[in-house]
N, C-alpha and C positions, 0 to 999 in steps of 0.2 A: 050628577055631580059635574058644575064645568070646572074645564084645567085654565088656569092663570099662567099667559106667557110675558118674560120679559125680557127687552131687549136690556137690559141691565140688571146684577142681583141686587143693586142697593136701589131701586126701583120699588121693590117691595117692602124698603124698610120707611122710603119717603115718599109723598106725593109731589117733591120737590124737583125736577127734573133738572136743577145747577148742583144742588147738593147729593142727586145719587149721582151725577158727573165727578165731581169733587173725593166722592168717597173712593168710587172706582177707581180714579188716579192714585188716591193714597195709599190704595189695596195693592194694586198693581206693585209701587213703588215699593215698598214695606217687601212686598213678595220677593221682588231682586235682590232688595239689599240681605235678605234673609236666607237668599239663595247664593249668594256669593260668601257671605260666612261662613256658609257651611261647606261651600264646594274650599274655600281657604282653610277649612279646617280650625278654625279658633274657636276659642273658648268664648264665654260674653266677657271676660275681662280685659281678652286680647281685641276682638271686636271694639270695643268701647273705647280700647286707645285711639285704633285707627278712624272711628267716628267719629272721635271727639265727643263722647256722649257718657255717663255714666254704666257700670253694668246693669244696672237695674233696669235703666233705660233700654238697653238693647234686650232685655230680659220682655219686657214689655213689647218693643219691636218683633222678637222670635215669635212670642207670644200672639201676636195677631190684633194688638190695641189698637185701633186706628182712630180711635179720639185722643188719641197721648200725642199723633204725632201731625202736624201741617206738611202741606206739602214741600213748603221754604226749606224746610228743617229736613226732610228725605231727598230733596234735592242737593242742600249743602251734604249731607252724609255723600252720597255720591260723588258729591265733586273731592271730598278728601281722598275718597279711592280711587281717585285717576280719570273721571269722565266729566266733563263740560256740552250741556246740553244747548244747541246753537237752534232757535227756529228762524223762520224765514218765510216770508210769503211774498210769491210772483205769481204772475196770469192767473190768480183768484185759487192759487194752493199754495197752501201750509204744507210744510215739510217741517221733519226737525232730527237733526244731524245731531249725533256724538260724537264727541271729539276726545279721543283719549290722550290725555295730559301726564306728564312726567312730574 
C-alpha cells in the first residue's frame, strides 16, 4: 500500500492546483469567521446581524459549506467586523497587513 502526500487537503478533491488554492482560502476564511462567533458568543441570529447575512446563511457558514460561500463574500463578512485586509508587494514580496477598523 503506498501513502498519498499533500501539500494541500483540497488537492485531493482536484487535480486543479488554482482551485484547491481557492478552496483552501475559503476554508481558512469560513474557519475565522466561525471562530470569532463563537469566541463572541452569539447565536447564528445574532451573528447574521453583524454579517450582514441571513441566519441560515451563517448556519451554512458554522456548518462548513464552502460552495455557499466566495471568497468576496467572507472577505466583506470580515470587514463588517472590524478588519480591512491591505496587500502589498515590494522587492518581489507580498505581504498582507490587517487593519482593524472602527
Amino acid at each position: 500500500m503506498s501513502i498519498i502526500e499533500y501539500d494541500n487537503i483540497f488537492d485531493a478533491v482536484t487535480d486543479d492546483k488554482e482551485r484547491a488554492s481557492e478552496l483552501e482560502t475559503r476554508a481558512s476564511l469560513m474557519i475565522i469567521l466561525r471562530d470569532m462567533i463563537d469566541e463572541k458568543g452569539w447565536t447564528q441570529a445574532e451573528a447574521a446581524e453583524h454579517l450582514g447575512l441571513t441566519q441560515p446563511r451563517v448556519s451554512d457558514l458554522k456548518n462548513g459549506k464552502i460552495r455557499k460561500f466566495s471568497i468576496d463574500l467572507l472577505m466583506t463578512c470580515l470587514f463588517r467586523l472590524g478588519f480591512r485586509f491591505q496587500p502589498s508587494y515590494e522587492n518581489q514580496t507580498l505581504t498582507m497587513n490587517v487593519q482593524v477598523i472602527a
